[in-house]
DSSP file (Angstrom, degrees, kcal/mol; ACC not computed):
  #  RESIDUE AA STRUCTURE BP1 BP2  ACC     N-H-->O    O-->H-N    N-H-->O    O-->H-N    TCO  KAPPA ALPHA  PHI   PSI    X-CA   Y-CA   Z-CA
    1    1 A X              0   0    0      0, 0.0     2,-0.6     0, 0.0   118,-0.0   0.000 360.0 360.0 360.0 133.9   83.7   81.3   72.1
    2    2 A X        -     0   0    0      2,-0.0   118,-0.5     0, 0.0     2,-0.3  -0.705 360.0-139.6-107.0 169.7   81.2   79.0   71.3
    3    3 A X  E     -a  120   0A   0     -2,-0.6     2,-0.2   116,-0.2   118,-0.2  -0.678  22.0-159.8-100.2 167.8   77.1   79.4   72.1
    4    4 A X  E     -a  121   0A   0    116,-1.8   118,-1.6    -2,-0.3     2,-0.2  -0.958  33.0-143.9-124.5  89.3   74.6   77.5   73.1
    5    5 A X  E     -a  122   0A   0     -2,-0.2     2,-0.5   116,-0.2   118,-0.2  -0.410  11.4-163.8 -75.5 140.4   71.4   79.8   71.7
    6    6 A X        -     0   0    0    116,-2.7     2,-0.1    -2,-0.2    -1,-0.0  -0.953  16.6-159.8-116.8 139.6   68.3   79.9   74.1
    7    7 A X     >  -     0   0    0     -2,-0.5     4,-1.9     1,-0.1     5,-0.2  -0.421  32.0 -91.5-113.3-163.0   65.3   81.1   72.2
    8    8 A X  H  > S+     0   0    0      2,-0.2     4,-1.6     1,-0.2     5,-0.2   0.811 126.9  47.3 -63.6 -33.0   61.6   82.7   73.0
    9    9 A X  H >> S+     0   0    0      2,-0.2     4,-2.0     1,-0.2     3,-0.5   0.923 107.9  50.3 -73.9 -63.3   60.2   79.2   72.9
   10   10 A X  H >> S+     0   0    0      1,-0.3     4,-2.6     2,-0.2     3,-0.6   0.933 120.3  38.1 -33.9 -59.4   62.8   77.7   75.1
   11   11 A X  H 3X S+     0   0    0     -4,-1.9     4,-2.4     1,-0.3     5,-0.3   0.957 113.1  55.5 -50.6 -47.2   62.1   80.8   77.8
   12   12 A X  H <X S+     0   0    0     -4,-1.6     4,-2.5    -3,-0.5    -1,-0.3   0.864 114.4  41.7 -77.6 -39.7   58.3   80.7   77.2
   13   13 A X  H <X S+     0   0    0     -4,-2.0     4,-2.1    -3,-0.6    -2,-0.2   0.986 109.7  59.4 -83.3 -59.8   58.4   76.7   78.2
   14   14 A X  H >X S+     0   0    0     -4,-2.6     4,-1.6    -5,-0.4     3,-1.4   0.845 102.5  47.0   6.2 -99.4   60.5   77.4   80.7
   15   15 A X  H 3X S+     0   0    0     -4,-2.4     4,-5.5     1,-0.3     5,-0.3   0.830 115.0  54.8 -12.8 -55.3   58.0   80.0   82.7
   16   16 A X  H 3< S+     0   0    0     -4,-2.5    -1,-0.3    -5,-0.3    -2,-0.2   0.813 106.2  40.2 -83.5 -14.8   55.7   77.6   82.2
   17   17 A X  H <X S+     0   0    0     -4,-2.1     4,-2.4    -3,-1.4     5,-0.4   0.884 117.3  51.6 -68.6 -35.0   57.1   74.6   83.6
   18   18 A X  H  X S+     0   0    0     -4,-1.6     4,-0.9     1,-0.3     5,-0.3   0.917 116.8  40.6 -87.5 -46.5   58.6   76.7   86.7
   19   19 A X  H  X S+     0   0    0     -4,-5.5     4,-0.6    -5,-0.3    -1,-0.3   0.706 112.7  55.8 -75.2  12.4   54.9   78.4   87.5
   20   20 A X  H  > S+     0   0    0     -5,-0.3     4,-3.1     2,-0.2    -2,-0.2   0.937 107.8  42.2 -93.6 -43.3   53.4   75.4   86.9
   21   21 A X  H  X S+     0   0    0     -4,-2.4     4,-1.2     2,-0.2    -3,-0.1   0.641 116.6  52.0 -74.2 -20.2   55.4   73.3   89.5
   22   22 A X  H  X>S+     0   0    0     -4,-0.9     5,-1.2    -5,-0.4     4,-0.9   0.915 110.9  48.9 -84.5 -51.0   55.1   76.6   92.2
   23   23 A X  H ><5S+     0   0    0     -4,-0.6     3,-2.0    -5,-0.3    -2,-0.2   0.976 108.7  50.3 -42.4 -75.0   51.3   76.3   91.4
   24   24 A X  H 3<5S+     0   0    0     -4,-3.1    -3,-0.2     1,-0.3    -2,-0.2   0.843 110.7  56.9 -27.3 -55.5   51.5   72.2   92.2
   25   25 A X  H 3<5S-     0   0    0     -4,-1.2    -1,-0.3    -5,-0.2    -2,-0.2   0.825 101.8-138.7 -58.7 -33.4   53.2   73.3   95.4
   26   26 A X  T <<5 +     0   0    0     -3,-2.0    -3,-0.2    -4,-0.9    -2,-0.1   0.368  50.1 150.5  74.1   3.8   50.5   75.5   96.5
   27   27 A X      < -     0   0    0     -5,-1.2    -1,-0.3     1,-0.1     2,-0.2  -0.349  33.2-153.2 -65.1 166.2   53.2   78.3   97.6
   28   28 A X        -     0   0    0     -3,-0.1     2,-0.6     3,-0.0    42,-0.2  -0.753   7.9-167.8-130.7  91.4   52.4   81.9   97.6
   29   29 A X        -     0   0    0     -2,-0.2    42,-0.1     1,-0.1     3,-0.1  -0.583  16.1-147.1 -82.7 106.0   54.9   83.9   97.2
   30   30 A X  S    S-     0   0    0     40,-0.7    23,-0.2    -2,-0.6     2,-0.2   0.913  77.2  -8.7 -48.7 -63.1   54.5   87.6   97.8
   31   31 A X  E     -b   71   0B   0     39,-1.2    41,-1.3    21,-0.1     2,-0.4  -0.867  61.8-133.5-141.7 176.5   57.0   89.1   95.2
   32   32 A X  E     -bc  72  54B   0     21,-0.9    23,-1.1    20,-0.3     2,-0.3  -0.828  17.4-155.9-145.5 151.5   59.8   87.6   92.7
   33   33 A X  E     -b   73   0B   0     39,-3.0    41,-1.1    -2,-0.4     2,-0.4  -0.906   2.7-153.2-117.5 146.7   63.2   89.3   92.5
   34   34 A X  E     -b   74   0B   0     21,-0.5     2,-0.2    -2,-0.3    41,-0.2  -0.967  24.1-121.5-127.5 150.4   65.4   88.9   89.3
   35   35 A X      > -     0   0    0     39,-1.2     5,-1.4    -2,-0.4     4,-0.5  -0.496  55.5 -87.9 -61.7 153.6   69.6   89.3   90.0
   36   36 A X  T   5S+     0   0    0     -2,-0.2     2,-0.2     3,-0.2     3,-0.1  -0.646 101.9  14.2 -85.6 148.3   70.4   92.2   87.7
   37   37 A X  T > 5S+     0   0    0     -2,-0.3     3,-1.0     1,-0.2     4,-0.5  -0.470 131.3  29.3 -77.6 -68.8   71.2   91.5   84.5
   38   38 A X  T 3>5S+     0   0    0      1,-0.2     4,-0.5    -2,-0.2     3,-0.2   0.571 122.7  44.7 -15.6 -55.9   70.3   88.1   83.6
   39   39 A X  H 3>5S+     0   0    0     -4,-0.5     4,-5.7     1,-0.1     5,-0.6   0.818  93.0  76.2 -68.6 -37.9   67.3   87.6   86.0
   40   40 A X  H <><S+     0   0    0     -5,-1.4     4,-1.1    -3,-1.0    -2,-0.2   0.750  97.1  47.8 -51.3 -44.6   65.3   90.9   85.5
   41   41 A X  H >> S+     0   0    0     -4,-0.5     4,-3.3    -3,-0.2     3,-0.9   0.999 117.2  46.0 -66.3 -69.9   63.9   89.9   82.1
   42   42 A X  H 3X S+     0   0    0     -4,-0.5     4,-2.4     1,-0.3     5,-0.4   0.924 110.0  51.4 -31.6 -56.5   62.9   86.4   83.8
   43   43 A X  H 3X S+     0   0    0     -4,-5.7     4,-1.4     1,-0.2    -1,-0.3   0.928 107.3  55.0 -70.1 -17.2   61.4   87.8   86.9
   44   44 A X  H <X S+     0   0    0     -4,-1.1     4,-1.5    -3,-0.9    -1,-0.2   0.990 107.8  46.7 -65.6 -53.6   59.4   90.0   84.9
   45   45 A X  H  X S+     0   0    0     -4,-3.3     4,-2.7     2,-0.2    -2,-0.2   0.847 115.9  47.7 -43.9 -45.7   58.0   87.0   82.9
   46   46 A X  H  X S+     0   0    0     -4,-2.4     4,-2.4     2,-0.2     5,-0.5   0.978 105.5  53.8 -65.4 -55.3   57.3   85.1   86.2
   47   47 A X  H  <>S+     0   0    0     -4,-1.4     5,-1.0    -5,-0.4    -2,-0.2   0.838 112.1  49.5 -57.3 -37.6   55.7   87.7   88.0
   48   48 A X  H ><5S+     0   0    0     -4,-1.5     3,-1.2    -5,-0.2    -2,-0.2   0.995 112.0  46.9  -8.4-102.8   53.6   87.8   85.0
   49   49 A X  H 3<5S+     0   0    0     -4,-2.7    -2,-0.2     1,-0.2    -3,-0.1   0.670 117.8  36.7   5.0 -87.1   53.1   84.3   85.2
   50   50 A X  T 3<5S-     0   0    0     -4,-2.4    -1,-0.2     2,-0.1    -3,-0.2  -0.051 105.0-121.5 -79.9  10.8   52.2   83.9   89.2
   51   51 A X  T < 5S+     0   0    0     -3,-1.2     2,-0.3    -5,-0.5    -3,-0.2   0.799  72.6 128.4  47.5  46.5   50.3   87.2   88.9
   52   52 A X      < -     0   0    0     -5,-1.0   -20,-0.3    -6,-0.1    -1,-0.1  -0.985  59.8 -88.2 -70.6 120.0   52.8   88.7   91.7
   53   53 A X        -     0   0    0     -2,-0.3   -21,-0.9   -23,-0.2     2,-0.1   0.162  23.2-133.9 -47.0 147.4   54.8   91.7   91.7
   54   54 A X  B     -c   32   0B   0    -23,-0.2     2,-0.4   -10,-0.0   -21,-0.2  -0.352  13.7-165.2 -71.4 150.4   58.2   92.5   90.6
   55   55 A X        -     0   0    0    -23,-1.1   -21,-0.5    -2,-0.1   -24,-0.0  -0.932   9.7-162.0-158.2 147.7   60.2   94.4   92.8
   56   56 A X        +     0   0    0     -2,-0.4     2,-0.5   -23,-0.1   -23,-0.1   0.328  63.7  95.7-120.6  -7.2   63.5   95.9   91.0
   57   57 A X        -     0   0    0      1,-0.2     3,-0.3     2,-0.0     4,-0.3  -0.833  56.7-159.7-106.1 135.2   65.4   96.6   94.8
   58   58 A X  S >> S+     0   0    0     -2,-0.5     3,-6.5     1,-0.3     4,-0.7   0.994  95.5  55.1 -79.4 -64.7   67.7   94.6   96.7
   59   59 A X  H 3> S+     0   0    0      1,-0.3     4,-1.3     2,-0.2    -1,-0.3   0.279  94.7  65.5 -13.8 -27.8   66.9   96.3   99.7
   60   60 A X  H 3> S+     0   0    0     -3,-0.3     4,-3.1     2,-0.2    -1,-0.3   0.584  92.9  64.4 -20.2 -49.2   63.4   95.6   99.5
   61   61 A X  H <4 S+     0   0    0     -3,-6.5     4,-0.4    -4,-0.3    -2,-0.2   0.937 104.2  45.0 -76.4 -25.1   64.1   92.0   99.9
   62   62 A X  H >X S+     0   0    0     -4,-0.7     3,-2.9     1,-0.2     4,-2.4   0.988 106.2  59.2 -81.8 -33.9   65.3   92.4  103.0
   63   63 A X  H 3X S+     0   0    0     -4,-1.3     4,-3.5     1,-0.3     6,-0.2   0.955 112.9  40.5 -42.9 -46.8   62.7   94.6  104.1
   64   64 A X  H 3<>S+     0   0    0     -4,-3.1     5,-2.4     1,-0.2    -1,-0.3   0.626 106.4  54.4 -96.9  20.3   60.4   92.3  103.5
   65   65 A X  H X45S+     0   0    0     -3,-2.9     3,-1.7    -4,-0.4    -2,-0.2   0.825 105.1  58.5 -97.1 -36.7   61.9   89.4  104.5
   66   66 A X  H 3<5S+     0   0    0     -4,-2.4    -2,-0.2     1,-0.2    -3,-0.2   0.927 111.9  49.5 -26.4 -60.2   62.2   91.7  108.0
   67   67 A X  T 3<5S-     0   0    0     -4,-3.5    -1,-0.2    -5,-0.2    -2,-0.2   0.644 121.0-112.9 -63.5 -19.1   58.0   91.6  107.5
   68   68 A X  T < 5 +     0   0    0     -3,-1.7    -3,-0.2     1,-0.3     2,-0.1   0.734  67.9 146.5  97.4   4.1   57.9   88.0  107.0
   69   69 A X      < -     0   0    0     -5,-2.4     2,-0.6    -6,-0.2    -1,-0.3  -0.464  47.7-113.1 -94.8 154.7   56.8   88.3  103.3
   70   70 A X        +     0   0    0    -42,-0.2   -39,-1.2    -2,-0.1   -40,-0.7  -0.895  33.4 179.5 -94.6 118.8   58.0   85.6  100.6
   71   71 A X  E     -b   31   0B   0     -2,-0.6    22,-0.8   -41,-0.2     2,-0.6  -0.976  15.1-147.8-111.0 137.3   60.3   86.5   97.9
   72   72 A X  E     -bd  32  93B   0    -41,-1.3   -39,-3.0    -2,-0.4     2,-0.3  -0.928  10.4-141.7 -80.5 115.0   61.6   84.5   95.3
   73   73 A X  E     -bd  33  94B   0     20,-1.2    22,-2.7    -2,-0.6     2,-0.5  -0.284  21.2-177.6 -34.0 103.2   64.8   84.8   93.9
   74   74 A X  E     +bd  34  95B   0    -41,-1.1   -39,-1.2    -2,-0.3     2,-0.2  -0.937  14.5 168.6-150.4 155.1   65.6   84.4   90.2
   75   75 A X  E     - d   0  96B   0     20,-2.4    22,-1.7    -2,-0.5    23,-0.3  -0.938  39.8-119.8-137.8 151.5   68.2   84.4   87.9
   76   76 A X  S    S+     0   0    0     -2,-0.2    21,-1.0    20,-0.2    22,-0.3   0.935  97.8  13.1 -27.5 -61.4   68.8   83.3   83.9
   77   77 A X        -     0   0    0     20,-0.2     2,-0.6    19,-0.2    22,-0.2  -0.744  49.7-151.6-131.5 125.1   71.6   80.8   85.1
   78   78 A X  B     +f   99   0C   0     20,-1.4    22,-2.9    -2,-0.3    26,-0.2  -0.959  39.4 154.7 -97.3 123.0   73.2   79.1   87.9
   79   79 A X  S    S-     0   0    0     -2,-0.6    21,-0.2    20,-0.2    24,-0.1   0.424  88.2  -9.6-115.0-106.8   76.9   78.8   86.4
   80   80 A X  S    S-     0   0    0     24,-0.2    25,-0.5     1,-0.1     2,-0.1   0.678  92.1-139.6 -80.6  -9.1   79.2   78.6   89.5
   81   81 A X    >>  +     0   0    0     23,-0.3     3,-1.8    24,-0.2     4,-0.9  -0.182  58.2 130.6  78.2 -30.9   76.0   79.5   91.8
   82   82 A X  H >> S+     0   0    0      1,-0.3     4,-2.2     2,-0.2     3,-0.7   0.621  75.6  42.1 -16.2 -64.9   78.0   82.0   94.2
   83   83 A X  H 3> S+     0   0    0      1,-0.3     4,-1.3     2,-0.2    -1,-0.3   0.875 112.5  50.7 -71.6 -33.5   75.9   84.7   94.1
   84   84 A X  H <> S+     0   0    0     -3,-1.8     4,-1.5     2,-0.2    -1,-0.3   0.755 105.3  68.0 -69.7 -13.7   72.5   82.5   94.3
   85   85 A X  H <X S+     0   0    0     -4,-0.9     4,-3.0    -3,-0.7     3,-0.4   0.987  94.0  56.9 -55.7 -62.8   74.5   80.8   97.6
   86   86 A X  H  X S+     0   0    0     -4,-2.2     4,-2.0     1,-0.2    -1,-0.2   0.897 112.9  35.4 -18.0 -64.5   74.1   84.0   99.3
   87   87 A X  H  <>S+     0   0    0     -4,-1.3     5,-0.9     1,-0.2    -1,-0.2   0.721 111.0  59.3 -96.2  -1.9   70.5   84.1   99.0
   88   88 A X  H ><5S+     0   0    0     -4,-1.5     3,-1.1    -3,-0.4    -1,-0.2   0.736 103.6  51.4 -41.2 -46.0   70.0   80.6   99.4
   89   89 A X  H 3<5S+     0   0    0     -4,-3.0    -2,-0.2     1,-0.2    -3,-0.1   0.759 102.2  67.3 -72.6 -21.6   71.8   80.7  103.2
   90   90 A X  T 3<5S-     0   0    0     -4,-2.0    -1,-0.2    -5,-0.4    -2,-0.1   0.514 121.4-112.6 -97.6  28.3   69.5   83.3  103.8
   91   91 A X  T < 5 +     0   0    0     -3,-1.1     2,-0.2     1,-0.2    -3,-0.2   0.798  69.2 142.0  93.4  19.5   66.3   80.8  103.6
   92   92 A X      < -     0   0    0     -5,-0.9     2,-0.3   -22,-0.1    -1,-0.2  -0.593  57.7-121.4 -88.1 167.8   65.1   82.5  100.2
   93   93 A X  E     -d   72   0B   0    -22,-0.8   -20,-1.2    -2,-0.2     2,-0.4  -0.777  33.6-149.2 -93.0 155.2   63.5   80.1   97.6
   94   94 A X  E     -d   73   0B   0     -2,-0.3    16,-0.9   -22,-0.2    15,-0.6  -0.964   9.5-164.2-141.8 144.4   65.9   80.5   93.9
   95   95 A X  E     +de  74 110B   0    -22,-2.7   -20,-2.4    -2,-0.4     2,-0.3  -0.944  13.8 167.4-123.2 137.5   64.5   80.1   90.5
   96   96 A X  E     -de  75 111B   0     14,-0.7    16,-0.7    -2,-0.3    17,-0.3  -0.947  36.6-139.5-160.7 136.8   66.5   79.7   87.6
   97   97 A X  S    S+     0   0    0    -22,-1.7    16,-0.3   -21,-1.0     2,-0.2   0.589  88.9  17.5 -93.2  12.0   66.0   78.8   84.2
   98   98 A X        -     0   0    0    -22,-0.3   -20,-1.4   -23,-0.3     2,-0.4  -0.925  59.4-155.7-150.4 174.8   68.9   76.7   83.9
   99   99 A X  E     -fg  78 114C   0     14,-0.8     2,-1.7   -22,-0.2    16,-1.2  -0.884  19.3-136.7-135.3 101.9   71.3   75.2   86.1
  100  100 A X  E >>  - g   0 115C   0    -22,-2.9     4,-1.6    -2,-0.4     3,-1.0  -0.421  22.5-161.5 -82.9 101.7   75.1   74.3   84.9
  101  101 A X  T 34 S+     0   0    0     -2,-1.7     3,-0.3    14,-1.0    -1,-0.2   0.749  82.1  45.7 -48.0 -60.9   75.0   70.8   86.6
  102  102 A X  T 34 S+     0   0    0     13,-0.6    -1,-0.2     1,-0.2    14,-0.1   0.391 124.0  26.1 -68.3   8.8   78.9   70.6   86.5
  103  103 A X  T <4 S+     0   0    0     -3,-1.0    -1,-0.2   -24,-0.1    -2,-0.2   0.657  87.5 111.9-128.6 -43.7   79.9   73.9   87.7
  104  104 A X     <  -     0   0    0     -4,-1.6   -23,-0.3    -3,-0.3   -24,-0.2  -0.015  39.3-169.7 -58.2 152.3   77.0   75.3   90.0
  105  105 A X  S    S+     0   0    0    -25,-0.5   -24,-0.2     1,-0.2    -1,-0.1   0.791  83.2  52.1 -98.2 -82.3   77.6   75.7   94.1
  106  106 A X        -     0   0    0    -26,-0.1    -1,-0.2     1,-0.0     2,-0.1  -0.034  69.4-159.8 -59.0 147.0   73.6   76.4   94.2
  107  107 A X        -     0   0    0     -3,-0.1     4,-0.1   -23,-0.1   -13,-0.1  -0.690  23.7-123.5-134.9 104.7   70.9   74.4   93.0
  108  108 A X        -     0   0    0      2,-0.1   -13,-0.2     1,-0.1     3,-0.1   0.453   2.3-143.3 -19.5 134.9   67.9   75.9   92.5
  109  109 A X  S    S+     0   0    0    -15,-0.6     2,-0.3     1,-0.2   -14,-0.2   0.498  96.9  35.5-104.2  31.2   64.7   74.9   93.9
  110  110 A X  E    S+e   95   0B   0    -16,-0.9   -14,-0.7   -88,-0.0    -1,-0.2  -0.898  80.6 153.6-140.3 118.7   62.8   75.7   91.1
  111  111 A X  E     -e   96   0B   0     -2,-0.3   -14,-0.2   -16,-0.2   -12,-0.1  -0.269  30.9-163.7-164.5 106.2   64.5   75.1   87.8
  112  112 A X  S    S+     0   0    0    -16,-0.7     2,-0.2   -14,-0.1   -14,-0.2   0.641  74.4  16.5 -89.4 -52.5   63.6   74.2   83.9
  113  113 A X        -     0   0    0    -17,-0.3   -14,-0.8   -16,-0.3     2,-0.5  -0.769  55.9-155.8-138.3-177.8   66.7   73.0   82.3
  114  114 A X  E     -g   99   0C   0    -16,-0.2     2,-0.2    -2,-0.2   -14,-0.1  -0.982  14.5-167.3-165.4 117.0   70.0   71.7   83.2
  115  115 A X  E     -g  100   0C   0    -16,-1.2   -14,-1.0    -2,-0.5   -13,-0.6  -0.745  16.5-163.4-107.3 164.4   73.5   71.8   80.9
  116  116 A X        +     0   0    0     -2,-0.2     2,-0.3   -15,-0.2   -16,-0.1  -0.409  59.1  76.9-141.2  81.4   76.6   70.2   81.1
  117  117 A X  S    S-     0   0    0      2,-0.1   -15,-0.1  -113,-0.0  -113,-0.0  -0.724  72.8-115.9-155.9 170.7   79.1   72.2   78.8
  118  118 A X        +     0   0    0     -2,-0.3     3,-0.1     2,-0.0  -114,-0.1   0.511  65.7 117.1 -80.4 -33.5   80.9   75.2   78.9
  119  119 A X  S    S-     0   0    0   -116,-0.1  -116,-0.2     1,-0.1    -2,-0.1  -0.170  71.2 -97.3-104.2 161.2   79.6   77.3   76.3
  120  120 A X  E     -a    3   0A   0   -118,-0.5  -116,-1.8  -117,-0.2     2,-0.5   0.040  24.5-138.6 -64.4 166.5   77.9   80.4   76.8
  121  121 A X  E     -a    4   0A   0   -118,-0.2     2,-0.6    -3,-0.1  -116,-0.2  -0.851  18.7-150.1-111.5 131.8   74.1   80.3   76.8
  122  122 A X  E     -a    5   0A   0   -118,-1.6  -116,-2.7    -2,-0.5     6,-0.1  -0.963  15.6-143.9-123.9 103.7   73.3   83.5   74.7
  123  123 A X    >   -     0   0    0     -2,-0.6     3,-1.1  -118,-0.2  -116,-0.1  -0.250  24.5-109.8 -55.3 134.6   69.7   84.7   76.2
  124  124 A X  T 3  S+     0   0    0      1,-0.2     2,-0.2  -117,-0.2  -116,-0.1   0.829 120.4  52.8 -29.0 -48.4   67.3   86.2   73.8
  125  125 A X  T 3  S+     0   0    0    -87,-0.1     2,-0.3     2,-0.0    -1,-0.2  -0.101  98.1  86.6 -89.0  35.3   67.9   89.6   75.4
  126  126 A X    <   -     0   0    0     -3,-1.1     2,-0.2    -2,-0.2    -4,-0.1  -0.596  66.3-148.2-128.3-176.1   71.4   89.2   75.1
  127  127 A X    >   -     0   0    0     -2,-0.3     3,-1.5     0, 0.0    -4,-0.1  -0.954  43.3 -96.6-142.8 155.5   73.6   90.1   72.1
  128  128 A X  T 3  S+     0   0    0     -2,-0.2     3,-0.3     1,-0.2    -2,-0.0   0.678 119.9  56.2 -55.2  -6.5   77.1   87.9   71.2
  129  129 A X  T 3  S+     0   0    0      1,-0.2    -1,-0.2     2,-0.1     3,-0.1   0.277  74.9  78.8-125.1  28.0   78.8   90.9   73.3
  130  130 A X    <   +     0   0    0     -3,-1.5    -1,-0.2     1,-0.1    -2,-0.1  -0.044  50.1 124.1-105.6  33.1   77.6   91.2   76.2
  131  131 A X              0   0    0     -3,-0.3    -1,-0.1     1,-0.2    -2,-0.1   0.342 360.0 360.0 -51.2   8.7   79.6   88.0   77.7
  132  132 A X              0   0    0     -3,-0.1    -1,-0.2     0, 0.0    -2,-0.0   0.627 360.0 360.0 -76.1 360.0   80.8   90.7   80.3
């Protein structure tokens, strides 16, 4: 298999482009969601970022989507998108810090960089074996 390595800089420019452009917007976003595994590190970083809380439950989001609160959605990756289609049709905003233009369902409305190869993007927080 080959990689593609994404490093601390890449991520760290990343954040900043994606709060910067959320900022620009004027949204306000109540709390940021990461997908498990891939997103979690990212929504920590963001929430950081946009000074908003993390919140670590899927069930959560809908509760507060029940309330009327804004969550954003994020994940590492959109590869085929499936799972960010879900919470796209349900009217969430999605963050991602890359998009794979040629594959992806979903496209993010917040999103930093954009591939068009296959090979895996190996996350700082990742190791060459956790491709699972």
């Amino acid at each position: 298999m080959d990689y593609d390595v994404v490093t601390w800089k890449l991520v760290d420019e990343a954040i900043e482009s994606i709060s910067d452009k959320i900022k620009l917007e004027n949204i306000s976003y109540d709390v940021v969601y990461g997908i498990p595994r891939g997103g979690l590190v990212f929504a920590v970083m963001l929430s950081h970022a946009l000074k908003i809380p993390l919140i670590l439950n899927v069930e959560e989001v809908w509760r507060l989507k029940s309330e009327k609160k804004s969550v954003l959605i994020v994940d590492d990756i959109s590869d085929t998108g499936s799972t960010l289609m879900y919470f796209k049709n349900e009217g969430f905003d999605i963050a991602t810090l890359y998009t794979r233009v040629h594959t992806t369902k979903t496209v993010a409305k917040y999103n930093a960089f954009e591939v068009s190869h296959n090979d895996w993007l190996l996350f700082p927080w990742e190791t060459k074996n956790s491709s699972c």
